[in-house]
C-alpha positions, 0 to 999 in steps of 0.5 A: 361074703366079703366086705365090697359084696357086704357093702353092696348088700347093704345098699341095694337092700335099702334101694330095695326099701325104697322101691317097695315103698314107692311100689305100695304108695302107687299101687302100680303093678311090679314093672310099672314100678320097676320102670318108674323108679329105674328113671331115677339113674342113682338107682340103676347102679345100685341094682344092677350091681346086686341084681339077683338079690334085689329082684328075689327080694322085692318080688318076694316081698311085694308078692307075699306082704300078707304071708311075712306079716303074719309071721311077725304080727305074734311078737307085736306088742301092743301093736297091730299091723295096720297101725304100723308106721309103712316103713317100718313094716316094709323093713320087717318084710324084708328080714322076715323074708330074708331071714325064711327064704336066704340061707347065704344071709345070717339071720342076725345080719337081717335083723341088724341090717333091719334095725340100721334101716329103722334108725334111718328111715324111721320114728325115734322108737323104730329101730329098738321095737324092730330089733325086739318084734325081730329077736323074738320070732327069732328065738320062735324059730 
């Protein structure tokens, strides 16, 4: 992959987030949510730059929430699911995902891409607990 594709990447995979946050706290359904955020025209370019990722990785994750979080709720640490901070969560869905299902994406780039996300959009604490819950069902694999 080269280096405009790798920074493509990285921005639809956190307009990806973004969307899926939007997508879980309306609880609309994928194409109300999909028209509601496209109105914000930021957007549109971004996805429409990575359009085949961005739609496999919002569908997939919105689609199989359940599935990606039972994957990581083993490697929790004093933790459940429910109490998980959304954004965080959604952030490990969406390396769980890529990590099980996007064979072109290196699973050290999902976790890194994942702790990058954490330090931006979550608490303090965020991107090292990710960094650890995603190493080690790494190392489960």
């Amino acid at each position: 992959m080269n280096q405009d594709k790798n920074t493509g990447r990285i921005k639809t995979r956190e307009t990806a987030l973004l969307f899926i946050y939007q997508s879980r706290v309306r609880n609309d359904d994928y194409m109300d949510s999909l028209r509601v955020f496209r109105e914000n025209s930021e957007y549109n370019a971004i996805i429409d730059e990575d359009k085949d990722y961005f739609f496999e990785i919002t569908k997939g994750v919105l689609e199989d929430q359940s599935e990606l979080d039972n994957m990581y709720a083993p490697f929790l640490k004093n933790w459940r699911i429910d109490r998980l901070p959304v954004l965080d969560r959604i952030i490990m869905e969406i390396a769980i995902y890529e990590i099980n299902n996007m064979e072109d994406i290196h699973v050290s780039v999902s976790i890194n891409e994942a702790v990058k996300l954490a330090k931006k959009y979550g608490t303090d604490n965020s991107s090292s607990y990710i960094n650890g819950v995603l190493s080690s069902y790494e190392k489960s694999l």
